[in-house]
ROSE-4610 file (N, C-alpha, C; in Angstrom, 1 decimal, always signed):
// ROSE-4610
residu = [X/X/X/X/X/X/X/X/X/X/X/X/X/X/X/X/X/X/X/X/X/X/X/X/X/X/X/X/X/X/X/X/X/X/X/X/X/X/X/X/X/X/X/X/X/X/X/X/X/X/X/X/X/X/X/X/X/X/X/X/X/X/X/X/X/X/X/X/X/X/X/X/X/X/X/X/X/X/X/X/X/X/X/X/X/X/X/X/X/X/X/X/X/X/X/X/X/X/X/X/X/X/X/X/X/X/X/X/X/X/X/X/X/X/X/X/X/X/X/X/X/X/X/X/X/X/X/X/X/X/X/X/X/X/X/X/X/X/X/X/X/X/X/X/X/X/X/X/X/X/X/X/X/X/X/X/X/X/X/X/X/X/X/X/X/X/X/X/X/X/X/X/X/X/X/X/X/X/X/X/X/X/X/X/X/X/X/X/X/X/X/X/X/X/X/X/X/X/X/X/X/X/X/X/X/X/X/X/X/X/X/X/X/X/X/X/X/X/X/X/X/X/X/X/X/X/X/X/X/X/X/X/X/X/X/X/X/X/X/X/X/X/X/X/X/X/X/X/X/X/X/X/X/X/X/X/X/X/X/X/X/X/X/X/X/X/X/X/X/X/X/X/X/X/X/X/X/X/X/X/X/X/X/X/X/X/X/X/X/X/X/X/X/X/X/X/X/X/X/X/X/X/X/X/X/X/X/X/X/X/X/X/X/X/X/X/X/X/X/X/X/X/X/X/X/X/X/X/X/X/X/X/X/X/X/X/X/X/X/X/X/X/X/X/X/X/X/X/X/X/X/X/X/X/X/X/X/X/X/X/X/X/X/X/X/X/X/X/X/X/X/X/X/X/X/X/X/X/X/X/X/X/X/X/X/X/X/X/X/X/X/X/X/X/X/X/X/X/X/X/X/X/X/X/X/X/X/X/X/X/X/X/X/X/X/X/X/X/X/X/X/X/X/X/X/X/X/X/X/X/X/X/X/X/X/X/X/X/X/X/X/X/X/X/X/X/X/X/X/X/X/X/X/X/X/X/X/X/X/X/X/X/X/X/X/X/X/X/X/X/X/X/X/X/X/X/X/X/X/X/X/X/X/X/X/X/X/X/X/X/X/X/X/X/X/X/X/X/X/X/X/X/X/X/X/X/X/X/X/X/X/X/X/X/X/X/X/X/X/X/X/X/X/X/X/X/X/X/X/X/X/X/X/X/X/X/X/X/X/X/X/X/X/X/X/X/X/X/X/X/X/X/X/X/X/X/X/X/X/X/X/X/X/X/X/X/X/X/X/X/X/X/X/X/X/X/X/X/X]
num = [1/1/1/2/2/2/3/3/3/4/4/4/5/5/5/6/6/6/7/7/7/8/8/8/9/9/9/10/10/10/11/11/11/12/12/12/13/13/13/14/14/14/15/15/15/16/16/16/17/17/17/18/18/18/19/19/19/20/20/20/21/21/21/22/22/22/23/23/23/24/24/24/25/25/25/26/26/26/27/27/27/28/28/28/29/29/29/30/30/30/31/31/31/32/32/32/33/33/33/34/34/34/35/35/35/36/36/36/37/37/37/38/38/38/39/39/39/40/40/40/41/41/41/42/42/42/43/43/43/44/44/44/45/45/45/46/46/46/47/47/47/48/48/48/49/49/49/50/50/50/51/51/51/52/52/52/53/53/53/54/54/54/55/55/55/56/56/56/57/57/57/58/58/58/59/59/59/60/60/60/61/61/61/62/62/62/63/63/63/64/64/64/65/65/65/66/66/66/67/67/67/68/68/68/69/69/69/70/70/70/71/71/71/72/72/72/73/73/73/74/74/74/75/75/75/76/76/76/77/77/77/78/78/78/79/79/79/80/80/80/81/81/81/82/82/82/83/83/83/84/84/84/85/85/85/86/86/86/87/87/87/88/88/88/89/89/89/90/90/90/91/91/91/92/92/92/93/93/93/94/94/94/95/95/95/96/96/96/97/97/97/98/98/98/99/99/99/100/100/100/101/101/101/102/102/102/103/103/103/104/104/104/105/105/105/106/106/106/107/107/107/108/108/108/109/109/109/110/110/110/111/111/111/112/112/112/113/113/113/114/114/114/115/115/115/116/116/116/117/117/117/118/118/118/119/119/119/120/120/120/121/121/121/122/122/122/123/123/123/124/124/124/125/125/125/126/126/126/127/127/127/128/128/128/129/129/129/130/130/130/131/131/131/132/132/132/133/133/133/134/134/134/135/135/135/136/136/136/137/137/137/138/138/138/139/139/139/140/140/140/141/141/141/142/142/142/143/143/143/144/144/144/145/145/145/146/146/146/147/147/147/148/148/148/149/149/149/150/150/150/151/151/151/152/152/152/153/153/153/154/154/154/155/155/155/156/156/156/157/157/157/158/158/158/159/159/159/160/160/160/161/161/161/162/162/162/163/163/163/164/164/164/165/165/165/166/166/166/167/167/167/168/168/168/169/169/169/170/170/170/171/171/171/172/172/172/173/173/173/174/174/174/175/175/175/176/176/176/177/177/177/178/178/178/179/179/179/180/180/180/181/181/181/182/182/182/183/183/183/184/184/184/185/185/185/186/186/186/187/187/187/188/188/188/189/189/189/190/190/190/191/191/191/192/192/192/193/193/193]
x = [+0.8/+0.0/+0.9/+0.8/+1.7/+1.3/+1.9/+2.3/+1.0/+0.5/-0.5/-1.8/-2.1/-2.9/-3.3/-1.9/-2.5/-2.7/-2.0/-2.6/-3.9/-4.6/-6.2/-6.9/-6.5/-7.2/-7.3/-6.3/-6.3/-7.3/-6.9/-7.6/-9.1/-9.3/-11.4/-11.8/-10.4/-11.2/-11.3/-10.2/-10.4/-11.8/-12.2/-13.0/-14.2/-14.4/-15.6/-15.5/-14.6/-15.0/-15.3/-14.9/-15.3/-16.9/-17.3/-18.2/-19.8/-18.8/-19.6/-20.1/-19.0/-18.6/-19.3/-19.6/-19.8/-19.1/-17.6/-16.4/-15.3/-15.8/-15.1/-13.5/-14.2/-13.1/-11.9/-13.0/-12.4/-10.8/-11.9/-10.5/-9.5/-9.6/-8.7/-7.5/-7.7/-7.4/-6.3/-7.2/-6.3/-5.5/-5.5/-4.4/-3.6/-3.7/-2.8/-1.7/-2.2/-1.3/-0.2/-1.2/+0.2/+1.1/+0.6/+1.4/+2.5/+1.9/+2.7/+4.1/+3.6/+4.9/+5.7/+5.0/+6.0/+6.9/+6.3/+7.4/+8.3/+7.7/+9.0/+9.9/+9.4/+10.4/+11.3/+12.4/+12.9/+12.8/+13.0/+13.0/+12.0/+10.5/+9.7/+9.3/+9.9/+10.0/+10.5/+11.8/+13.0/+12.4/+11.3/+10.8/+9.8/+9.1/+7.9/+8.8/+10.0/+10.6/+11.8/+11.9/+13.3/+12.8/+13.4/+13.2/+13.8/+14.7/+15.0/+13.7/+12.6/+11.7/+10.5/+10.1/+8.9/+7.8/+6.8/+5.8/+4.9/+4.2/+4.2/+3.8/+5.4/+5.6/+5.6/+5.8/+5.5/+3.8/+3.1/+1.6/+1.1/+1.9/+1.6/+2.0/+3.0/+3.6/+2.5/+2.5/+1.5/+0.0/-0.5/-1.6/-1.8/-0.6/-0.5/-0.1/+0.0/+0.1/-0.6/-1.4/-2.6/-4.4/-4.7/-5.7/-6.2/-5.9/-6.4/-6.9/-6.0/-6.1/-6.7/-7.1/-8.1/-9.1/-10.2/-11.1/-10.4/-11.4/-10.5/-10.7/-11.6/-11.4/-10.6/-9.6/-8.7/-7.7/-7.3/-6.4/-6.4/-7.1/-7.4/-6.6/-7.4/-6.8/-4.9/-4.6/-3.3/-2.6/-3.4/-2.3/-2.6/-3.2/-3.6/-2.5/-2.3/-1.4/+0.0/+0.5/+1.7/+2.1/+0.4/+0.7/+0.7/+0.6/+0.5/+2.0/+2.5/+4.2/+4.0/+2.9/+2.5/+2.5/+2.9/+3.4/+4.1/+5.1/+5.7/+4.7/+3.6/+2.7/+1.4/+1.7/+0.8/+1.1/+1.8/+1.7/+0.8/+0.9/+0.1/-1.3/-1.2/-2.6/-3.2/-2.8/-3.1/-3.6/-3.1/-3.2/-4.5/-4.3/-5.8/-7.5/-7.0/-8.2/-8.7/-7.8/-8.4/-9.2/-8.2/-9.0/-10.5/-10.4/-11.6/-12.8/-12.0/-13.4/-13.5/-13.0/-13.2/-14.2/-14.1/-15.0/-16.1/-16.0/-17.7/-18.3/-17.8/-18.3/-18.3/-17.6/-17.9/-16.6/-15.3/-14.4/-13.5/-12.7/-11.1/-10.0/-9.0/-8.1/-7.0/-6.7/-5.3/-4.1/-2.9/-1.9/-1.2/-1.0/-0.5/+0.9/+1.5/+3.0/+3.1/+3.2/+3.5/+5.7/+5.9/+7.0/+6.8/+5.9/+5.9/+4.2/+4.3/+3.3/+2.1/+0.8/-0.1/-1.2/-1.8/-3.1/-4.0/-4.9/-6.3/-7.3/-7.2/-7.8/-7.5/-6.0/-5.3/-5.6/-5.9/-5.9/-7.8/-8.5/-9.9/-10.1/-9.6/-9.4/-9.0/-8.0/-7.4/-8.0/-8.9/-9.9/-10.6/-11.6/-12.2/-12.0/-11.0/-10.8/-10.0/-9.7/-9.5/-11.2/-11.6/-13.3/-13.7/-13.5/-14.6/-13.6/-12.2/-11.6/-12.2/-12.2/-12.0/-13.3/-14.8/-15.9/-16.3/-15.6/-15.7/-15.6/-15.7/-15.5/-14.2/-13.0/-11.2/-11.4/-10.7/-10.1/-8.3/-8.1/-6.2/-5.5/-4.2/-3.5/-2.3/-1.4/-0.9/+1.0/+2.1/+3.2/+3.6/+5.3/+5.8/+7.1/+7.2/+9.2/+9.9/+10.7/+11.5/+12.2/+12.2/+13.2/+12.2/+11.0/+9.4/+9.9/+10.0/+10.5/+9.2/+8.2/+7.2/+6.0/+4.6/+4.0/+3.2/+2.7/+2.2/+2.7/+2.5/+1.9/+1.0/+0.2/-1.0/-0.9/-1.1/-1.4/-2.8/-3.3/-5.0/-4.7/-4.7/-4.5/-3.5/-3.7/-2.5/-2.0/-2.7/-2.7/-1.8/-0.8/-0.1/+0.1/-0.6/-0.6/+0.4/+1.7/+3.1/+3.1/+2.7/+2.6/+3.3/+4.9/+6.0/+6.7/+7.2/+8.2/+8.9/+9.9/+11.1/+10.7/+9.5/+9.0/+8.8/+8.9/+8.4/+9.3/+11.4/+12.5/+12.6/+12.4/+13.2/+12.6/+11.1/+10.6/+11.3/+11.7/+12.4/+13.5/+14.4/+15.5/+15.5/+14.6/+14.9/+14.3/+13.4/+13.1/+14.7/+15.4/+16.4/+17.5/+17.8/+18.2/+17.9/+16.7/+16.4/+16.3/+16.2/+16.5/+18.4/+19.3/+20.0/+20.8/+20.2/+20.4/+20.0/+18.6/+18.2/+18.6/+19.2/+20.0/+21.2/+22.1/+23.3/+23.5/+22.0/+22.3/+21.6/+21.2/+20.4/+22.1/+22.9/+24.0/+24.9/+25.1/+25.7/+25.4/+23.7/+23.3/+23.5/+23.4/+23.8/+25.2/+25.8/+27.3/+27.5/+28.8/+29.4/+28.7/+28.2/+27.8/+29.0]
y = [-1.2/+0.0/+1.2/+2.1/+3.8/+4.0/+5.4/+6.1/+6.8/+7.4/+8.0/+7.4/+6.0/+5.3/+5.6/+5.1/+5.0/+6.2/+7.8/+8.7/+8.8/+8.8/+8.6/+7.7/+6.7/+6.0/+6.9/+7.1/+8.2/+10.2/+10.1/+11.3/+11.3/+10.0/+9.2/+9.5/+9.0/+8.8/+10.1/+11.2/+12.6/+13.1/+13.0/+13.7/+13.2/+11.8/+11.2/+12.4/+12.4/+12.9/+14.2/+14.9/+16.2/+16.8/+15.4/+15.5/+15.8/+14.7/+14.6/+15.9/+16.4/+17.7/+19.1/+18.8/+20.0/+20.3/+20.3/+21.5/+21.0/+20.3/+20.0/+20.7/+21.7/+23.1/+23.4/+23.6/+23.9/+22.9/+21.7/+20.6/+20.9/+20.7/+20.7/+22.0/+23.1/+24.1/+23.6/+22.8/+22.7/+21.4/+20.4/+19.4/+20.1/+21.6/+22.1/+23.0/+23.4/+23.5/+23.1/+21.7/+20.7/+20.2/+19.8/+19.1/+20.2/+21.8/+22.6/+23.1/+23.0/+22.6/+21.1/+20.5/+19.3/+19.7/+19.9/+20.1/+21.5/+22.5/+23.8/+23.4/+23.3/+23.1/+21.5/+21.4/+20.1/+19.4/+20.6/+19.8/+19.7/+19.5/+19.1/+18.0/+17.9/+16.5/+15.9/+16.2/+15.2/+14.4/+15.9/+14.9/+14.0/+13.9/+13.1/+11.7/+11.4/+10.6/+9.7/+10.9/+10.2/+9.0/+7.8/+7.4/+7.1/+8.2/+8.7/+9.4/+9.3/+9.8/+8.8/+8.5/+7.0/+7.9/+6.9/+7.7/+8.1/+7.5/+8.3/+9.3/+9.8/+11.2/+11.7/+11.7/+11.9/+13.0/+11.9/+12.1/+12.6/+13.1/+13.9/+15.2/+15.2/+16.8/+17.2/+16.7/+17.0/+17.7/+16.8/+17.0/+17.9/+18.3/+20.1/+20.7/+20.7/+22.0/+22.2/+20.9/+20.8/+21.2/+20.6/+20.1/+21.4/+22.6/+24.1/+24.4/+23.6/+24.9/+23.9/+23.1/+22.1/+21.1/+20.3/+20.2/+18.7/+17.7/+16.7/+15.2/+15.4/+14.2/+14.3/+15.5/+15.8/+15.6/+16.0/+15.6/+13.8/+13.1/+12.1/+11.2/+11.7/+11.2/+11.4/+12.3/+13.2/+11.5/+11.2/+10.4/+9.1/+8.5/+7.6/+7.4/+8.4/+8.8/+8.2/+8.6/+8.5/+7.2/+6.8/+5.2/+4.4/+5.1/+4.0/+4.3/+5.1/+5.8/+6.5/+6.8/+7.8/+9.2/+9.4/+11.0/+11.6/+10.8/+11.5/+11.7/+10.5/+11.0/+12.2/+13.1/+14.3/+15.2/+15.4/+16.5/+15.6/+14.4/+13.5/+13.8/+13.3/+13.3/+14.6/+15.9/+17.2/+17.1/+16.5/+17.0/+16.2/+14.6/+13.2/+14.2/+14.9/+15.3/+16.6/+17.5/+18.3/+17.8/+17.1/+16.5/+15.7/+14.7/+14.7/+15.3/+16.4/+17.8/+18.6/+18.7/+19.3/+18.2/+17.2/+16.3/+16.3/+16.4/+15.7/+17.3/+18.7/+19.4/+20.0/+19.1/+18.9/+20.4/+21.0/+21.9/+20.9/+21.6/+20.9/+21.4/+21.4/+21.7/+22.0/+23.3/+23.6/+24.3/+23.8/+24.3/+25.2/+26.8/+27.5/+28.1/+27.9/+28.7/+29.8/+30.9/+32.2/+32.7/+33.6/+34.0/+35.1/+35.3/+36.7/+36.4/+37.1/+36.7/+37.7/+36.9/+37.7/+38.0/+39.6/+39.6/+39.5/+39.5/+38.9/+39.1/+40.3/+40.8/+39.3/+39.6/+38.5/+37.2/+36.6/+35.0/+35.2/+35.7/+35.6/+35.5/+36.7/+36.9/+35.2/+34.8/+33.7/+32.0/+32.2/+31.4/+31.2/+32.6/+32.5/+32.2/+32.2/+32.2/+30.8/+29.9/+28.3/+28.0/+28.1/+27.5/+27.7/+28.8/+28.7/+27.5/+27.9/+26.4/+25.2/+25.0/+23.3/+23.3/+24.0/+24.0/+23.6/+24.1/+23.1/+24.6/+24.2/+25.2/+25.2/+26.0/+25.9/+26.1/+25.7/+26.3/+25.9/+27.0/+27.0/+27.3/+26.8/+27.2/+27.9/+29.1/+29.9/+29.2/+29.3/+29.2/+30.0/+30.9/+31.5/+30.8/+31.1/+30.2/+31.0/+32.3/+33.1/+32.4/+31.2/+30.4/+30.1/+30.7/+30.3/+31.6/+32.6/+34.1/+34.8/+34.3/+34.9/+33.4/+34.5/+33.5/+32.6/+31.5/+31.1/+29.2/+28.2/+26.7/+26.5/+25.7/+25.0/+23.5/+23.2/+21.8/+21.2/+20.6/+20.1/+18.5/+18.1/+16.2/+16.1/+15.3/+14.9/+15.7/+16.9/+18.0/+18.5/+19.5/+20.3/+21.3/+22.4/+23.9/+24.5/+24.4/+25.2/+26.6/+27.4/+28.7/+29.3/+28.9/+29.5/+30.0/+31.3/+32.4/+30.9/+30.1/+29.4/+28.0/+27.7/+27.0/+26.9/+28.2/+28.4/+28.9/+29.6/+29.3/+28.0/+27.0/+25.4/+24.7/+25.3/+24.8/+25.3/+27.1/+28.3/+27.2/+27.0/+26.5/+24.3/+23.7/+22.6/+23.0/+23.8/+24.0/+24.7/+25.6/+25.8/+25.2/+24.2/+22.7/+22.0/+21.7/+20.8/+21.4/+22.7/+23.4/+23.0/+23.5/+23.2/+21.9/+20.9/+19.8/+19.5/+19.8/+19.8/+20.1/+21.5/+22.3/+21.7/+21.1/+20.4/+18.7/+17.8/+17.0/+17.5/+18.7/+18.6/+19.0/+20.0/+20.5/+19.4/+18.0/+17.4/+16.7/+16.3/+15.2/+15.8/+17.4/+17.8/+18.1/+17.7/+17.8/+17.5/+17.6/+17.2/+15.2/+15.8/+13.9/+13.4]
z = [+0.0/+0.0/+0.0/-0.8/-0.8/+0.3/+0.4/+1.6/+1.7/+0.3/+0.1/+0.0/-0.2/+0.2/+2.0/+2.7/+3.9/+4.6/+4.1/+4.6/+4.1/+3.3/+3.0/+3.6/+4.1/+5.1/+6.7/+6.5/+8.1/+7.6/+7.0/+6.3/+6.2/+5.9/+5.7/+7.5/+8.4/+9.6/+9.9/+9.9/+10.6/+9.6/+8.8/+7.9/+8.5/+8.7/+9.5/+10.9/+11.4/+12.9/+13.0/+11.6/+11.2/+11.1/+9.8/+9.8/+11.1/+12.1/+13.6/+14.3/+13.8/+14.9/+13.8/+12.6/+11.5/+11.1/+11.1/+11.6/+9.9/+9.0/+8.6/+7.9/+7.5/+7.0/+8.2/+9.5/+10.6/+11.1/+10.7/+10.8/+9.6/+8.6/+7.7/+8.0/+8.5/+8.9/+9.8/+11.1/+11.9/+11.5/+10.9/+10.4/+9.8/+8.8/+8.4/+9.5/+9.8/+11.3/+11.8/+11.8/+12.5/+11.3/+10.3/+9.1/+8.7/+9.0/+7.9/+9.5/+10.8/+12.1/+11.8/+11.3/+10.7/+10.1/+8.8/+7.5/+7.8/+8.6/+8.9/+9.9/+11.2/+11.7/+12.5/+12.2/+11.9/+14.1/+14.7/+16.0/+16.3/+15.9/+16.1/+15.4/+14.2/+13.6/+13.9/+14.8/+15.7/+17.0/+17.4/+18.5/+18.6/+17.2/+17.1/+16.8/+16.2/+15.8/+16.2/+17.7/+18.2/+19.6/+19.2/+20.1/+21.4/+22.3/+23.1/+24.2/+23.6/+24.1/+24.2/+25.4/+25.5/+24.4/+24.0/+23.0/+24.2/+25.6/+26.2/+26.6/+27.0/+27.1/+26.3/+25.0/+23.9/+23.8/+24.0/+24.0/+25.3/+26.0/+27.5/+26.6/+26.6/+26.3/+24.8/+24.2/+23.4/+23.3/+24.4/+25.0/+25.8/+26.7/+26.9/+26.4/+25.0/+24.3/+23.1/+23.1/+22.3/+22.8/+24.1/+24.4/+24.6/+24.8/+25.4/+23.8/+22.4/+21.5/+20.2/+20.3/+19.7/+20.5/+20.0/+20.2/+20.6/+21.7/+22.1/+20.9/+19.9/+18.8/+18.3/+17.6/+16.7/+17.6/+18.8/+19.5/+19.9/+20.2/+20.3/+18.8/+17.6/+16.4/+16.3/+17.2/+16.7/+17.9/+19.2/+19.4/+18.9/+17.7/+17.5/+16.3/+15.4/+14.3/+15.3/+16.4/+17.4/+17.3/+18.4/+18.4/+17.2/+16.1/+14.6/+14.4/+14.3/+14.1/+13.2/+12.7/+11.0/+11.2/+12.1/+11.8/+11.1/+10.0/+9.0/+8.0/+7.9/+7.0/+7.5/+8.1/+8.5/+7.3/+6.3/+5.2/+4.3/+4.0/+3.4/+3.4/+4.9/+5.3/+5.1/+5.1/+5.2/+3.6/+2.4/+1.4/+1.0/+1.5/+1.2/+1.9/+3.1/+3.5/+3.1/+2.4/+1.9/-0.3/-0.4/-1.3/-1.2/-0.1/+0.2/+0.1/+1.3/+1.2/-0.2/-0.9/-2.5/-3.5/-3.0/-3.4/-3.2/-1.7/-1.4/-1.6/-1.7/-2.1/-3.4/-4.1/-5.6/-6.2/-4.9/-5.6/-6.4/-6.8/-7.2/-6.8/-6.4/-6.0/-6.9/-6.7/-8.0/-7.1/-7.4/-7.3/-7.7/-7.5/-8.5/-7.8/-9.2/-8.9/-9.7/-8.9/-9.6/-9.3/-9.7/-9.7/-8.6/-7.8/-7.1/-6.2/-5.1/-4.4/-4.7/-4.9/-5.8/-4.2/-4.6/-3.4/-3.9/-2.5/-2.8/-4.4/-4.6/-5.8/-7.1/-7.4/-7.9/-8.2/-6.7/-6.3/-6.9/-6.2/-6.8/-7.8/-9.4/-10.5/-10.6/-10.4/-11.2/-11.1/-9.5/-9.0/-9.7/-10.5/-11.1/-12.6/-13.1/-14.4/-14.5/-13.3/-13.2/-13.7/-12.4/-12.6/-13.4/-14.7/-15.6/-17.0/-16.6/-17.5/-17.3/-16.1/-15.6/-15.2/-15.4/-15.6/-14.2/-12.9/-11.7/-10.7/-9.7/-8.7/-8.2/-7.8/-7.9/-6.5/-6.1/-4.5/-4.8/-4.6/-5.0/-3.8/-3.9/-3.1/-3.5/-3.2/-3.9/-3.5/-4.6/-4.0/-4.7/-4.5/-5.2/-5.1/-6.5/-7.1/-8.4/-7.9/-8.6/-10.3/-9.7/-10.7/-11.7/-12.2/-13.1/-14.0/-13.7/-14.2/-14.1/-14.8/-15.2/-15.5/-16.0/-16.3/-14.9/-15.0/-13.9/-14.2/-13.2/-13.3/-12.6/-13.2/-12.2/-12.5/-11.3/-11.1/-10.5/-11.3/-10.8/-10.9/-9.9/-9.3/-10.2/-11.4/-12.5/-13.8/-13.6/-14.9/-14.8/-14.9/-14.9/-16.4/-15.8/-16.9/-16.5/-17.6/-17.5/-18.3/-17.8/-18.8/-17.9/-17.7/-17.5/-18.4/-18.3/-18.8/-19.3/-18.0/-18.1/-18.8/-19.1/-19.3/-21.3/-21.5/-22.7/-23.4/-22.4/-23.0/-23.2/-22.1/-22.6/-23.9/-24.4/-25.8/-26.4/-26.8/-27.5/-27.6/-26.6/-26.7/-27.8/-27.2/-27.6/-29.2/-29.6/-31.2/-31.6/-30.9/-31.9/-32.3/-30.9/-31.7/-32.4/-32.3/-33.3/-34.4/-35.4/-36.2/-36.9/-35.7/-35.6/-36.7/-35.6/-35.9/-36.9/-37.8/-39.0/-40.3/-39.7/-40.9/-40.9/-39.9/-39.9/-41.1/-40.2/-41.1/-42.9/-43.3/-44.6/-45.4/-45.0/-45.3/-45.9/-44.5/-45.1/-46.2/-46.2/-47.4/-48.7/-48.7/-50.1/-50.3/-50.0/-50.5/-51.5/-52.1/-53.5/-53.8/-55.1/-55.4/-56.3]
């Protein structure tokens, strides 16, 4: 089973408990939270991981610094993830359960890379002008990556729209080789008969 299989199995349960509670957005919100303190900072990855530390205590220290600032099923779930050892899959899971919810409310989820960080006005504009491509309702998430130049990428599940500046030198560039190379071998075939 992938990695991503079994965060979607964990993902189905937090979204069930979601559902219980109403809160579904609310959860997703807060799994991003914790997934996106995973992936930044690394001593908090260290401690979920080192076993120098009983799991435990682990799930004590947790629990006071969780239990004041979320609801107790999502914390509950958080030591269940511990006791399974699947806490590296929390960015996983962060991404299976928001897909979920784009589903059952029928959005899609798009990935966009711009070269520069766009405001609100922007992100709306472009929300809107996904949804009327993909004939669907968009909820995006915005990154920025200098090394794009210009231009934008979108990624929807397995699509990827490259209407990169840097994206549309590397075509510029592989057509003027193969030009290149064209004009090289025609040169030779007409040589002296």
């Amino acid at each position: 089973m992938s990695r991503f299989s079994i965060a979607r199995n964990y993902a189905d349960t937090l979204f069930a408990l979601a559902e219980r509670e109403g809160a579904e957005q609310e959860w997703l919100v807060m799994l991003g939270e914790i997934a996106s303190i995973y992936r930044d900072n690394s001593a908090f990855r260290s401690f979920l991981h080192t076993p120098r530390i009983a799991p435990e205590e682990k799930k004590r220290m947790l629990r006071s610094v969780l239990d004041d600032r979320y609801p107790e099923p999502f914390v509950t779930f958080l030591m269940v993830v511990l006791d399974k050892r699947r806490q590296g899959l929390l960015p996983l899971m962060e991404e299976a359960y928001r897909e979920i919810l784009n589903e059952r409310t029928g959005r899609v989820h798009a990935s966009v890379t711009l070269p520069f960080e766009p405001d609100a006005e922007f992100r709306s504009e472009l929300e809107t002008a996904l949804s009327g491509f993909l004939d669907r309702e968009v909820a995006a998430d915005f990154r920025t990556d200098e090394k794009i130049i210009g231009g934008l990428v979108v990624r929807v599940k397995d699509r990827v729209l490259d209407g990169s500046v840097r994206r549309g030198l590397q075509l510029m560039r592989r057509a003027l080789l193969e030009d290149v190379e064209a004009s090289g071998t025609a040169r030779h075939s007409d040589g002296p008969r």
